[in-house]
Backbone as a chain_set.jsonl record, in Angstrom:
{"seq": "XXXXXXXXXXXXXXXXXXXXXXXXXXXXXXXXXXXXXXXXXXXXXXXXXXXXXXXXXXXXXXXXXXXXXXXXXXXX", "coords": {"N": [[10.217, -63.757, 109.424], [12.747, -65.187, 110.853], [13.81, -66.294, 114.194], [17.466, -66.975, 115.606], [18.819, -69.72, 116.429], [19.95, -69.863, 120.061], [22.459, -70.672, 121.578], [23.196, -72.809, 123.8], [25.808, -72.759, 127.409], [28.213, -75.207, 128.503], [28.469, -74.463, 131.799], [31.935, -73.934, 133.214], [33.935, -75.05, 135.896], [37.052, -75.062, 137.704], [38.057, -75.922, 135.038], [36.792, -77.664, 134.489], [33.768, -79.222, 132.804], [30.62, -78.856, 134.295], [29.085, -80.852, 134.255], [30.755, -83.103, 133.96], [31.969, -82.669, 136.331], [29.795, -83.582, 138.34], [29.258, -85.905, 137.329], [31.598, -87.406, 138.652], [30.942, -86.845, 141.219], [29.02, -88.298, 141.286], [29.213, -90.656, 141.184], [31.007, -91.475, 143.297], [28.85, -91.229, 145.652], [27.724, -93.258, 144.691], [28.927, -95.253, 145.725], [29.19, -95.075, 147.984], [26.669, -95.549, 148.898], [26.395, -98.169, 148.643], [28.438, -99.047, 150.228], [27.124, -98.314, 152.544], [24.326, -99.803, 152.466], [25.678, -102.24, 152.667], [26.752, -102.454, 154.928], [28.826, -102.016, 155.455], [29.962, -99.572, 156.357], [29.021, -98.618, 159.032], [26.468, -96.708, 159.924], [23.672, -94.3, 161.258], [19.996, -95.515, 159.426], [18.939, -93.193, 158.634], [21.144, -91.968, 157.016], [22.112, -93.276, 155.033], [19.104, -93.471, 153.786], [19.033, -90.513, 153.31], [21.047, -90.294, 151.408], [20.742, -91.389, 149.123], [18.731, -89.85, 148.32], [19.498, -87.328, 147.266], [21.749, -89.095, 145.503], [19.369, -89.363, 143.863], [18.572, -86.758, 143.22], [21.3, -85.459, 142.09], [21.672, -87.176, 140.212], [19.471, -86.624, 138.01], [20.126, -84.391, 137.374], [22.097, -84.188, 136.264], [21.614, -86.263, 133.997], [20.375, -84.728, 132.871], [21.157, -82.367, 131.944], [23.393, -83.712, 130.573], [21.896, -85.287, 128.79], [20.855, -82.456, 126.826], [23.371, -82.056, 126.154], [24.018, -83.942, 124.482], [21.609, -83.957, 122.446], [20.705, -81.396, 121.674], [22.784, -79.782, 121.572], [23.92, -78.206, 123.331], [27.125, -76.525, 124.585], [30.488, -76.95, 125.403]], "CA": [[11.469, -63.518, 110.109], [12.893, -66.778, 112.062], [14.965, -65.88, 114.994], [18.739, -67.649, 115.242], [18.779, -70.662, 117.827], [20.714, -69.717, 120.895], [23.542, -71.653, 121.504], [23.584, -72.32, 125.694], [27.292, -72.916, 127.273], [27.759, -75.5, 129.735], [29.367, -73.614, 133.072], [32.946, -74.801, 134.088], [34.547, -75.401, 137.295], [38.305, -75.236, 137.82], [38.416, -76.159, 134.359], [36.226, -78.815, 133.565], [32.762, -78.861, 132.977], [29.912, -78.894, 135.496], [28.967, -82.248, 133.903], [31.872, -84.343, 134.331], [32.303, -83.008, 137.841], [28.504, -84.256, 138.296], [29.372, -87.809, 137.478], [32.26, -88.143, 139.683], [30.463, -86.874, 142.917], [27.86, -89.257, 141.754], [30.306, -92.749, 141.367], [31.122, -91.512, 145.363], [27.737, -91.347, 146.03], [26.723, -94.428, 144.835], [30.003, -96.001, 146.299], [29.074, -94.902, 149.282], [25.338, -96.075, 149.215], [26.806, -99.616, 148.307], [28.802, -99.374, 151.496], [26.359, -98.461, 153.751], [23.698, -100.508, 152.293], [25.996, -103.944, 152.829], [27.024, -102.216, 156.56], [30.091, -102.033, 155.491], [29.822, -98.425, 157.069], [28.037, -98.414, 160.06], [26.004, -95.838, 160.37], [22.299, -94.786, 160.709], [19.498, -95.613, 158.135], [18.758, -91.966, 157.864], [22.123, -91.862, 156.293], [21.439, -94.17, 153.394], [17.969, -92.875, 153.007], [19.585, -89.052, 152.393], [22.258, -90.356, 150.164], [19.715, -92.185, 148.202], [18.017, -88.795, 147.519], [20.801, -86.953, 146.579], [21.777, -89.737, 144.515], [18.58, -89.223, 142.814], [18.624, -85.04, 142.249], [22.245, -85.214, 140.877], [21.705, -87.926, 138.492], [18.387, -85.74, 137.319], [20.357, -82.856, 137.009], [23.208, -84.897, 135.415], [21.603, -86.931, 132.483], [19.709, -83.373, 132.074], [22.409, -81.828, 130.738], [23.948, -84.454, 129.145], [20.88, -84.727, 127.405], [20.904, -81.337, 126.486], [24.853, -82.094, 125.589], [23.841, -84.894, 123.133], [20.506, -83.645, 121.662], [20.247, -79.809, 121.529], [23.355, -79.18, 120.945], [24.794, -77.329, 123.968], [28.586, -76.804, 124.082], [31.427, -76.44, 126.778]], "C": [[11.627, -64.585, 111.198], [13.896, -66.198, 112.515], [16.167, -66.96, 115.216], [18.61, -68.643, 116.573], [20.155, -70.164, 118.976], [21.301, -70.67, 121.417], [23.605, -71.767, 123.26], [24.712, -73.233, 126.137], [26.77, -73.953, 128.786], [28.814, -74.862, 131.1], [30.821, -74.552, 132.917], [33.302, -74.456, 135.511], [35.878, -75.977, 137.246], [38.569, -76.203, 136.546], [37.882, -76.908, 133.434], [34.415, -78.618, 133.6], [31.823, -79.626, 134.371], [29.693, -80.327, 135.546], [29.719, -83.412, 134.49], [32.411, -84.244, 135.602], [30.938, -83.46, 138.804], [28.805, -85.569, 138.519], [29.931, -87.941, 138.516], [31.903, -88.044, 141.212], [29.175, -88.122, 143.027], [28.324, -90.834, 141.939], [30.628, -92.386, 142.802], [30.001, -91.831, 146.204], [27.248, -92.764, 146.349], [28.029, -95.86, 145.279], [29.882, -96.409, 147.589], [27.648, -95.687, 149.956], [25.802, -97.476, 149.127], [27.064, -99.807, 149.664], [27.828, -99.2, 152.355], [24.706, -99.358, 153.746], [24.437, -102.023, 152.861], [27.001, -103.543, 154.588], [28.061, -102.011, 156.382], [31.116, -100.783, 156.853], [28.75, -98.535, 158.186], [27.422, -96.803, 160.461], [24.384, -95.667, 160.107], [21.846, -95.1, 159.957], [19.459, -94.558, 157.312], [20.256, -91.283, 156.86], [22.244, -92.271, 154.804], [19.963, -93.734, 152.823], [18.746, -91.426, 152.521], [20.917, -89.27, 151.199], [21.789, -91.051, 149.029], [19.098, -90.872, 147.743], [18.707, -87.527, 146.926], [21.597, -87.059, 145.269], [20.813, -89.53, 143.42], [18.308, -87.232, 142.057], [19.875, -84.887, 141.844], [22.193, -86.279, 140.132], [20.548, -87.459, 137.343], [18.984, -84.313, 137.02], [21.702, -83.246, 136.082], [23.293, -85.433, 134.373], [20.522, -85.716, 132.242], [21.005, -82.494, 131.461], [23.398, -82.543, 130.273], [22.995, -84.838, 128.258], [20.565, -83.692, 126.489], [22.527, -81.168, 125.611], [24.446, -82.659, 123.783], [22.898, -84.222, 122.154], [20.476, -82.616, 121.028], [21.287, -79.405, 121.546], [24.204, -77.798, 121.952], [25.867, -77.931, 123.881], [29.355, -76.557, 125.418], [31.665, -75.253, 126.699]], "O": [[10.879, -64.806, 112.151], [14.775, -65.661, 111.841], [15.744, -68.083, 114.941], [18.291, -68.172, 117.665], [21.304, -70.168, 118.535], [20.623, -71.635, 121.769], [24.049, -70.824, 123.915], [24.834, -74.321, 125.573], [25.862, -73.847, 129.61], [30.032, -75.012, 131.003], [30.78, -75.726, 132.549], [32.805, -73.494, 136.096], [36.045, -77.133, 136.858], [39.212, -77.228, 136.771], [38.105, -77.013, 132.228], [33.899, -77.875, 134.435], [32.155, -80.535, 135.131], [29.975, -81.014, 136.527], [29.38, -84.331, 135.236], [33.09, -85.122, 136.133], [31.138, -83.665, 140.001], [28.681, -86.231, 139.55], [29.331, -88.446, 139.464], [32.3, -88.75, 142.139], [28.617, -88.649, 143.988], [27.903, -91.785, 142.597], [30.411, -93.331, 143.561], [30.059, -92.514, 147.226], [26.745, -93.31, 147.331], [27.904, -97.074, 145.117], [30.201, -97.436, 148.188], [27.534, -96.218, 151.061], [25.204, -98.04, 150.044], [26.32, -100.487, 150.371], [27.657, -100.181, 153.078], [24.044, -99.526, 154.77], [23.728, -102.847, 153.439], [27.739, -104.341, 155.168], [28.594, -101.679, 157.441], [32.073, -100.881, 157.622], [27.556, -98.505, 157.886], [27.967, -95.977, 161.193], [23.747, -96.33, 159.288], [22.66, -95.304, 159.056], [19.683, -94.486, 156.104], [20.227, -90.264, 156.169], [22.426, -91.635, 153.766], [19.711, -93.667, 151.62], [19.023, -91.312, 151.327], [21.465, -88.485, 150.425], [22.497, -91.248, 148.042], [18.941, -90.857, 146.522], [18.164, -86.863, 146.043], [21.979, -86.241, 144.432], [21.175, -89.5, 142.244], [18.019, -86.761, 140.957], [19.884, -83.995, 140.995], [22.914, -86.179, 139.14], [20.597, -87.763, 136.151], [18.392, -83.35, 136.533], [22.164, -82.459, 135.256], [24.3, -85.443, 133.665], [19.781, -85.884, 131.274], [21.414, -82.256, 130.324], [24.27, -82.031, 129.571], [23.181, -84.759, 127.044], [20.035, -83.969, 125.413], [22.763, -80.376, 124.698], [24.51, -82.195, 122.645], [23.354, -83.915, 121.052], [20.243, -82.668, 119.82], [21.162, -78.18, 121.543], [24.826, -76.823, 121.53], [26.084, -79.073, 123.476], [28.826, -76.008, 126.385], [32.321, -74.694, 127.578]]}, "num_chains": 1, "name": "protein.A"}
């Protein structure tokens, strides 16, 4: 007796999925790290260091479920 693969949904948010509102906080992110890396923005370092780590747990939580999109077969 083989049990049926469970199909897992990806959440939405005002419409769209969690995913694609993932990316776009992360193109701000790393818009933003640009600017304050070339001073553009003046402000402390500790600013650019926390937006640097940020940067790095939503793009790990971002090509994780688009990996999970592509591969395995989750759905919107």
């Amino acid at each position: 007796m083989s049990a049926l693969p469970t199909m897992a949904t990806i959440p939405l948010l005002f419409g769209k999925p969690v995913n694609i509102w993932l990316g776009m906080v992360l193109a701000v992110l790393v818009v933003l790290q640009v600017l304050l890396g070339a001073r553009v923005l003046k402000l402390p370092f500790v600013v650019h260091r926390i937006n640097g780590f940020a940067i790095l747990a939503i793009a790990v939580v971002h090509g994780f479920i688009g990996y999970m999109i592509w591969f395995h077969g989750w759905v919107y």
